[in-house]
C-alpha positions in Angstrom: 0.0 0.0 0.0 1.1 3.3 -0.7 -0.1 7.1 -1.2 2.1 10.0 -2.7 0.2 12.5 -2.0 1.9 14.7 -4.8 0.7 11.9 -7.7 -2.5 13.8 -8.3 -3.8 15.3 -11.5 -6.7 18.4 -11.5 -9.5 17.5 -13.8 -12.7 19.8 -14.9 -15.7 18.0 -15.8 -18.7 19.5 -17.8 -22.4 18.1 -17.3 -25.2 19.9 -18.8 -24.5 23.5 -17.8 -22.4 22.3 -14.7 -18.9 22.6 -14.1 -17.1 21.0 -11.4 -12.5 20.8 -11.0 -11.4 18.7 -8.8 -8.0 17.1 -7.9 -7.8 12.8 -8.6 -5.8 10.4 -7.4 -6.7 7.2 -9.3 -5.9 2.9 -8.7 -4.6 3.7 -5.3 -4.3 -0.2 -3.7 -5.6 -0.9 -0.5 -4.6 -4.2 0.4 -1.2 -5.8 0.1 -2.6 -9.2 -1.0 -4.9 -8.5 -3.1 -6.5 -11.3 -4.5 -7.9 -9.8 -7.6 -5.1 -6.8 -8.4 -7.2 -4.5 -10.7 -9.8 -4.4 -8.5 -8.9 -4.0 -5.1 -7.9 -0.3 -5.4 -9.4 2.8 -4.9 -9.8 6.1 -6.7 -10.0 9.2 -4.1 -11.2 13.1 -5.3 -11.5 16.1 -3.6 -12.8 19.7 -4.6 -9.5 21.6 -6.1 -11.1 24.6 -4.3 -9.8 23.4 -1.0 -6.3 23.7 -2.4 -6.9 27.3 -3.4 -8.0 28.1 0.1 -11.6 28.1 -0.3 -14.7 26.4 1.5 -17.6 24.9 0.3 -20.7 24.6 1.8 -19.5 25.3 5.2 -16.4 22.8 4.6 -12.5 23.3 4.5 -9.8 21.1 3.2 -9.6 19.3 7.4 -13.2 19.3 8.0 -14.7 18.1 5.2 -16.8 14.2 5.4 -15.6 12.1 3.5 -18.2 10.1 1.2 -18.0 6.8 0.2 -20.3 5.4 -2.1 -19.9 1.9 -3.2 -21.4 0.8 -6.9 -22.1 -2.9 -6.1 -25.4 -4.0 -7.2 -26.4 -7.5 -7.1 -23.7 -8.7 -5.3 -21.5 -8.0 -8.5 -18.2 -6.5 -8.7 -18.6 -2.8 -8.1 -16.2 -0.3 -9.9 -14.6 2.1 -8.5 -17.0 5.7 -9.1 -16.2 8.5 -11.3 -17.6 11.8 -11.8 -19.7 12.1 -14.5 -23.5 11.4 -15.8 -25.8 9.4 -14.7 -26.0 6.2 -16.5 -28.8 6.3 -19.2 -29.3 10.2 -18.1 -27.3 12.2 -20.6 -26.9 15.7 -19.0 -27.7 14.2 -15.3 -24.5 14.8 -12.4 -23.8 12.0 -10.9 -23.4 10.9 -7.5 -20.1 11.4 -7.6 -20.4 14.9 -9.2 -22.5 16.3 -6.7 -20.7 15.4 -3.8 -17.5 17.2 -4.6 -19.7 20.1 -5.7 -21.6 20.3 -2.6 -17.7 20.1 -0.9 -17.4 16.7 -0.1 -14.0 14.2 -0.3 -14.6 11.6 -2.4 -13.2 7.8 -1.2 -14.4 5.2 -4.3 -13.0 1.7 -4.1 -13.9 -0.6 -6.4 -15.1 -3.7 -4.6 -14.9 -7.4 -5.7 -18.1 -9.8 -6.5 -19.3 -12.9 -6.9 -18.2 -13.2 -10.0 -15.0 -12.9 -9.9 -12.4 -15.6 -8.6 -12.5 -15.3 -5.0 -15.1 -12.5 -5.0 -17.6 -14.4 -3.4 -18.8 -13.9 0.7 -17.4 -12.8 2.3 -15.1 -10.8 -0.2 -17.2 -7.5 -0.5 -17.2 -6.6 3.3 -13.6 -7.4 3.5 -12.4 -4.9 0.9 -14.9 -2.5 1.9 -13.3 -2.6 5.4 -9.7 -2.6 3.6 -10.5 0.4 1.8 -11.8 2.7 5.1 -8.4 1.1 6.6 -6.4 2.3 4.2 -8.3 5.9 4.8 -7.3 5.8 8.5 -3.7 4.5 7.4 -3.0 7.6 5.4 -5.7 10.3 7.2 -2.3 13.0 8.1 -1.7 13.4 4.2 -5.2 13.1 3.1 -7.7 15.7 2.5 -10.9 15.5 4.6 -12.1 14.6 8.2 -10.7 10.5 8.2 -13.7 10.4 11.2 -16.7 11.7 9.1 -16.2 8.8 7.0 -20.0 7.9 5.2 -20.7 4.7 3.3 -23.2 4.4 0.6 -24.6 2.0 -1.4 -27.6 1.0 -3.4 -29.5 -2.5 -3.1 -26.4 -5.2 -2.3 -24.5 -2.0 -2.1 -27.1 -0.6 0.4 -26.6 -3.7 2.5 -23.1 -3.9 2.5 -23.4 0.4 3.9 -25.4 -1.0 6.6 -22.8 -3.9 7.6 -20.3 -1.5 7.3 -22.4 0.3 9.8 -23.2 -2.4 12.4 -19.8 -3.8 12.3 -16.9 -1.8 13.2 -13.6 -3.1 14.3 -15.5 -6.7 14.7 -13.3 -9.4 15.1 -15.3 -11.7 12.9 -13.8 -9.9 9.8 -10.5 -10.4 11.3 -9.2 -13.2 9.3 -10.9 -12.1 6.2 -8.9 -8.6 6.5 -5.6 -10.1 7.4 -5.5 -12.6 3.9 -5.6 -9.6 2.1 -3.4 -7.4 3.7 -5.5 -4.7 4.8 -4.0 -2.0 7.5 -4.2 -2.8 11.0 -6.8 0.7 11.4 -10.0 1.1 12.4 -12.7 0.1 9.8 -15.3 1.7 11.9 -17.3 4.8 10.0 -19.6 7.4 11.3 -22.5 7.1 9.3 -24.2 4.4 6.3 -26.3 5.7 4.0 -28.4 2.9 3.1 -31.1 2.7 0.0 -33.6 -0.4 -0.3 -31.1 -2.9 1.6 -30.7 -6.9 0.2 -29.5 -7.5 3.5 -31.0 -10.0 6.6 -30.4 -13.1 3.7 -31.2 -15.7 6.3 -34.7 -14.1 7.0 -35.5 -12.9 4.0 -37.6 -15.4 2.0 -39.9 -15.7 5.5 -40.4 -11.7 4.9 -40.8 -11.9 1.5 -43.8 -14.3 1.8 -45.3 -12.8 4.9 -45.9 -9.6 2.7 -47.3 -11.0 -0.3 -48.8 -14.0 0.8 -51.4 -15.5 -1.4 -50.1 -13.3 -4.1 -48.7 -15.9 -6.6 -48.8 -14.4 -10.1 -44.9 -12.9 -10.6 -44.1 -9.9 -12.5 -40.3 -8.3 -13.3 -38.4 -6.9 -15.4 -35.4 -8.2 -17.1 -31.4 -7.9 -16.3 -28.3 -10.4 -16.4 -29.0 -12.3 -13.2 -32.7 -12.6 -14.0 -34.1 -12.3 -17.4 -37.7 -10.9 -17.5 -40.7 -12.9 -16.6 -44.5 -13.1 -15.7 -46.4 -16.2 -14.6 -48.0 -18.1 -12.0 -45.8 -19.6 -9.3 -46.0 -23.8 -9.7 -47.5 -26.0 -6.5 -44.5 -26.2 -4.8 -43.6 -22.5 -5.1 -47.1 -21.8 -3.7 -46.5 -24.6 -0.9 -43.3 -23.1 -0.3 -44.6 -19.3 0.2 -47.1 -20.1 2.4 -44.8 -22.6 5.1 -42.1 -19.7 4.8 -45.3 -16.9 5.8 -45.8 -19.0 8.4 -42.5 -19.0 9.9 -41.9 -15.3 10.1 -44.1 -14.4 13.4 -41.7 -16.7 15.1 -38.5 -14.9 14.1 -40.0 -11.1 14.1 -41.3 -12.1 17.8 -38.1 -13.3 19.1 -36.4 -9.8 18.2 -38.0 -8.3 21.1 -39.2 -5.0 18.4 -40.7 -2.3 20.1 -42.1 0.7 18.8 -40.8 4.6 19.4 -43.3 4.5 21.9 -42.2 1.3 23.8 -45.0 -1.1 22.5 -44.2 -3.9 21.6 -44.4 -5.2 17.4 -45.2 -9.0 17.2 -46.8 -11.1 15.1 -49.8 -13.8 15.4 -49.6 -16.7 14.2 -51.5 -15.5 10.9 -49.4 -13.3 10.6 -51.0 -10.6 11.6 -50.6 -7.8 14.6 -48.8 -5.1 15.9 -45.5 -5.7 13.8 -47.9 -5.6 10.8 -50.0 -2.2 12.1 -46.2 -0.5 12.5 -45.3 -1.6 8.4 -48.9 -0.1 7.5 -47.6 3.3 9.5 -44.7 3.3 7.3 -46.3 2.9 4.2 -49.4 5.6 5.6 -46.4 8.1 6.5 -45.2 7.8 2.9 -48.5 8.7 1.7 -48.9 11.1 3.9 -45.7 13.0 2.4 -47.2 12.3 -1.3 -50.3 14.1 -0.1 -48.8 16.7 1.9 -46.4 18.1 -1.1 -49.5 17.9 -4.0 -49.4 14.5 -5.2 -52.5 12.9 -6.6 -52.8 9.6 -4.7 -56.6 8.8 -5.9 -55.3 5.9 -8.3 -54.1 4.2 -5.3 -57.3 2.4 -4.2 -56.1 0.6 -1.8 -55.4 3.7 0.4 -58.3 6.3 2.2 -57.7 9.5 2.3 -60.1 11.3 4.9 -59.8 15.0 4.8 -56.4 15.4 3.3 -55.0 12.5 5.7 -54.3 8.6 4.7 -56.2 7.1 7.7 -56.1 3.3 6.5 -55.1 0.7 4.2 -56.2 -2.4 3.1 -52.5 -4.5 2.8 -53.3 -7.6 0.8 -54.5 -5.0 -1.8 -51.5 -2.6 -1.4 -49.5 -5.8 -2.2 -51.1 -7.1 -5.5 -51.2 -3.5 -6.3 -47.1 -3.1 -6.5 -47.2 -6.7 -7.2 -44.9 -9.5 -6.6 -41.3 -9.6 -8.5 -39.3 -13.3 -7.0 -41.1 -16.5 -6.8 -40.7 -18.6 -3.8 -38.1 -19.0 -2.2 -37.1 -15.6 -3.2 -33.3 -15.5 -1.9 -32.5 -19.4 -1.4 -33.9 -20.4 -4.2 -34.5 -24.4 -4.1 -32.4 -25.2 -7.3 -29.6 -22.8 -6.2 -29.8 -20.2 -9.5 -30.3 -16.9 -7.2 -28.1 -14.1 -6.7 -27.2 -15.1 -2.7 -27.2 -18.9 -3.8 -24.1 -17.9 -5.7 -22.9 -15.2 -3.3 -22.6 -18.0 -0.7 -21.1 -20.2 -3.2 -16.9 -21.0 -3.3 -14.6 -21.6 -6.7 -15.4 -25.3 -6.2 -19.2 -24.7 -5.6 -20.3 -21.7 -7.2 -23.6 -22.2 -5.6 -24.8 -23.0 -2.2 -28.0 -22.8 0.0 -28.0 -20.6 3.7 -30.8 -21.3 5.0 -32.1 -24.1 6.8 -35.6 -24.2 4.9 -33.3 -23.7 1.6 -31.5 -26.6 2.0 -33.8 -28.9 3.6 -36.0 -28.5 0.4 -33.6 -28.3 -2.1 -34.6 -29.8 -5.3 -30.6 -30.3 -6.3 -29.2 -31.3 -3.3 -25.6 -29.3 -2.7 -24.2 -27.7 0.1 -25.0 -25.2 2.7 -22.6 -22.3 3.4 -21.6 -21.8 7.0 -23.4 -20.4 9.6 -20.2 -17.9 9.8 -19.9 -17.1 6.7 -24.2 -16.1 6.2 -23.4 -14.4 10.2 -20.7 -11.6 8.6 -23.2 -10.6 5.7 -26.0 -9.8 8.1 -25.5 -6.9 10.4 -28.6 -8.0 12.4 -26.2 -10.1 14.4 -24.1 -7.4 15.1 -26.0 -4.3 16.2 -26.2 -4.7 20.1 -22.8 -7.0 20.0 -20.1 -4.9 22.4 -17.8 -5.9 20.0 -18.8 -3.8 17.2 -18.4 -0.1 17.1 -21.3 1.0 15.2 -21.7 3.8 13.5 -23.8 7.2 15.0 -26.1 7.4 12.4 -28.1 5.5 9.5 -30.4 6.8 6.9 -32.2 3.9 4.9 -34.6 4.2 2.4 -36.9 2.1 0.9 -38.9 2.7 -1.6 -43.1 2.0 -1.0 -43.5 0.2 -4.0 -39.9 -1.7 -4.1 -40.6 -5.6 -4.6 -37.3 -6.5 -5.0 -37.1 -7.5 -0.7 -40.4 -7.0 1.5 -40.4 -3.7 3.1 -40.2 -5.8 6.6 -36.5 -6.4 6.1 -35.5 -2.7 6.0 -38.1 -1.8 9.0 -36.8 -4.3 11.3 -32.8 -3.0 10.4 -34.2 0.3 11.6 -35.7 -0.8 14.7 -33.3 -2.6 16.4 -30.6 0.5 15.1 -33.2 2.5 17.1 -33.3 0.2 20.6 -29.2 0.4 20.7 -29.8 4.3 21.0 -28.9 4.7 17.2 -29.8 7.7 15.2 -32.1 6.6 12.5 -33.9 8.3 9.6 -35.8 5.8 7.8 -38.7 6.9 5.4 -40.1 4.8 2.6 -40.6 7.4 -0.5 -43.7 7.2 -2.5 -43.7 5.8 -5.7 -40.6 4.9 -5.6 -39.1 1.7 -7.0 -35.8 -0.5 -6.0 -33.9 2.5 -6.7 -30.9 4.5 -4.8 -29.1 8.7 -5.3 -32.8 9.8 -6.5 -32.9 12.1 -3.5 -29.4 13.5 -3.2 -30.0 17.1 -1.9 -31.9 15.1 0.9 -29.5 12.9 1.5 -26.5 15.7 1.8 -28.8 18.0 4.1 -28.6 14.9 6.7 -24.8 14.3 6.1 -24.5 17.9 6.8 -26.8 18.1 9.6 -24.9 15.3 11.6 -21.7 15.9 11.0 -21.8 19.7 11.8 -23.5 18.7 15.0 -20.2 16.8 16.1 -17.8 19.8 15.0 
C-alpha cells in the first residue's frame, strides 16, 4: 500500500450546464494481497477549491466528510466511481459529481463480486473494510475529516453500507482482512447511508412471503442475473410461500421490536398484529408525504384518504397493487440459480444454499454455506454486540413500492438500530421503485446536519 500524495492530476468536468475541477488520485491499492489486483484499489477526489483556500458549503480542506459510495449492485463487482453522468441520463451529475460540488472528499474503491475468482462472501465486506483502513492508514496526508467517513450503497450496495455500519472493528472480519493485507486501522465509520437494503439473507424469503402472501402471479423486469418474466408460481412455489409466511411471526417475535413508543411489534400466528400495524404506518407516512407536497394519490385504491390524511389501508390490496417480482423462495432459491445462492457459493461450488428451509427442500441437493460465513453478511447479528463499534447514524430508504425484498426487512434494520440508542432516519418514499441517489439534496442535508452537529 502506498499514497504519494503529490501523484494527483486536477481535472474539470462539464455536465449539462455544470462545471465542477477537482484534484484525482486514481488505482490507489488498498490491500497488500490482493486477490484480484485491478480491483482492489481505490480512486479518491477532492474539490480543487480546498487547495486554493476556499470552502464549500461550510467545509474546509480538514473538515470536510468524507463520502464513500460503493457501486455494487447484485452482489457484483462494483467499480470504482467517477464523476460524471448518470448512466442512461445524458446531461444528469452524478453521485459522484454532486458530492465534490456540494464540498465533499470523495473515497471510491472498487469492490470485488461474486463473479470474480474469489469475489464471493465474504469478499465485499472485507475490501470494503480494507478500503476505510487504508483511509485511516494515510488520514495525516489526506484531504478531509478520516472520522466523518459515510458509506453508501444502493440495493447489495445498500446492504453492504449497513454492515459496514453495524460492524466496526469486529473481530469476525479479522481473518478475512488479514488474507488480504488490509492495514491494522479502524474500519469503523460514522455514518451508512443505506437505499432499499438486500441484507438479513437468512430471514429474507420468511419476509418476503409474509408480505405477499397469497399473491402468486410474478411480475419483473429483465437484467443479467434474471431475465424478465411473468407467470404463475407452480404447486410447490405456492406450498413453499405459504410454510415460509408461516415461519416469520416466530423470528419477528423473538427480536423483542418495540415501537418509538415502547409497544411492543409481534406477530400472530397468521401473521398478523402489531408488527404488521407498525409496516402499515410506514407505508401511511409515505403517503402522507405524497399528499402533503400535491401529489394525486386517488389511483391508489387501496389507500383512504379522509380530509387530506391517509387514515387506512387495506394490505393484501396494497401488495397485489405493486405486485410480486421473485417466486418462492425468493433469496435461497430451491435449485440454487439466485443471486445469494451464488454469493454464498466457493470456486469449487459456485452455488450453495443458507438457510435451513433452503436446504432442507432443495430440489438439487448441494451444500449449505456456513453459519459464519451467512453471520458476517448480516449486520442483524451485530447491532447490540459490544464488539462492534457502530456507526452514529443511519439513513435507509426504501422505496413503497420496491418488490425487490419486503419492506419488513428494511423496517426491522431500523428498529433494532433505534433500541441500541442509534440515530435513525428511515422513510419509505412514495412511488418509488428499487432504486438508490434519486434524492441527493436530501441525502446531503442529513450528512450535513450530523456531521456539523459533532464539529
Amino acid at each position: 500500500m502506498y499514497f504519494d500524495k503529490n501523484s494527483y492530476t486536477v481535472e474539470e468536468i462539464t455536465v449539462g450546464s455544470e462545471t465542477v475541477r477537482y484534484r484525482a488520485w486514481r488505482d490507489l491499492p488498498y490491500a497488500e494481497r490482493p486477490v484480484v489486483p485491478e480491483y482492489q484499489k481505490l480512486n479518491l477526489y477532492a474539490p480543487e477549491d480546498y487547495f486554493e483556500g476556499r470552502d464549500i458549503s461550510g467545509y474546509t480542506i480538514e473538515n470536510a466528510p468524507v463520502f464513500m459510495p460503493n457501486t455494487v449492485g447484485g452482489y457484483m463487482p462494483g467499480p470504482a466511481d467517477e464523476p460524471g453522468e448518470v448512466p442512461n441520463h445524458p446531461g444528469h451529475p452524478n453521485t459522484v459529481f454532486r458530492a465534490l460540488q456540494h464540498g465533499y472528499v470523495v473515497a471510491a474503491p472498487a469492490i470485488r463480486g461474486r463473479s470474480q475468482t474469489g469475489g464471493q462472501a465474504p469478499a465485499c465486506i472485507a475490501d470494503y473494510k480494507a478500503a476505510v483502513r487504508w483511509l485511516r492508514h494515510f488520514a495525516e496526508d489526506l484531504p478531509g475529516d478520516q472520522e466523518k467517513i459515510i458509506t453508501n450503497g444502493t440495493s447489495a450496495g445498500g446492504a453492504l453500507s449497513a454492515l459496514m455500519g453495524a460492524t466496526g472493528n469486529h473481530p469476525d472480519y479479522s481473518p478475512y482482512l488479514k488474507e488480504i493485507g488490509a492495514a491494522e486501522e479502524s474500519d469503523a465509520v460514522f455514518a451508512a447511508s443505506c437505499y432499499c437494503p438486500i441484507t438479513n439473507l437468512d430471514h429474507a424469503d420468511m419476509a418476503y412471503e409474509w408480505e405477499f402472501k397469497e399473491v402468486f402471479d410474478y411480475h419483473r423486469g429483465g437484467w443479467p442475473s434474471f431475465p424478465a418474466a411473468d407467470g404463475e408460481m407452480t404447486e410447490l412455489q405456492k406450498a413453499a410461500s405459504r410454510r415460509l409466511a408461516a415461519a416469520f411471526p416466530e423470528y419477528v417475535n423473538s427480536l423483542g421490536l418495540k415501537d418509538s413508543a415502547g409497544t411492543a411489534l409481534t406477530l400472530d400466528p397468521d401473521g398478523n398484529g402489531s408488527f404488521k400495524k407498525y409496516i402499515e404506518k410506514v407505508v401511511l407516512k409515505s403517503a402522507q408525504r405524497a399528499i402533503d407536497r400535491g401529489d394525486d394519490v386517488s389511483s391508489d385504491t387501496w389507500l383512504t384518504v379522509d380530509a387530506g390524511k391517509a387514515v387506512s389501508m387495506d394490505f393484501a390490496a396494497y401488495v397485489r397493487t405493486i405486485t410480486r417480482m421473485k417466486t418462492a423462495p425468493a433469496f435461497d432459491d430451491m435449485t440454487m440459480k439466485s443471486p445469494e445462492n451464488n454469493l454464498f457459493g466457493t470456486p469449487r461450488t459456485p452455488c450453495r444454499h443458507f438457510t435451513a428451509f433452503g436446504a432442507a427442500n432443495s430440489l438439487v441437493g448441494g451444500e449449505t454455506a456456513p453459519a459464519g460465513l451467512v453471520k458476517v453478511m448480516n449486520p442483524m447479528y451485530y447491532i447490540a454486540d459490544p464488539h462492534a463499534d457502530s456507526a452514529l447514524y443511519y439513513r435507509i430508504r426504501h422505496g413503497e413500492t420496491d418488490r425487490d425484498t419486503s419492506l419488513a426487512v428494511s423496517a426491522i434494520l431500523a428498529l433494532k438500530l433505534q433500541e441500541q440508542g442509534i440515530d435513525v432516519d428511515y422513510h419509505s418514499p412514495w412511488h418509488v421503485p428499487h432504486a438508490g441517489d434519486y434524492d441527493l439534496e436530501e441525502l446531503f442535508a442529513w450528512i450535513d446536519k450530523i456531521c456539523k452537529e459533532k464539529q
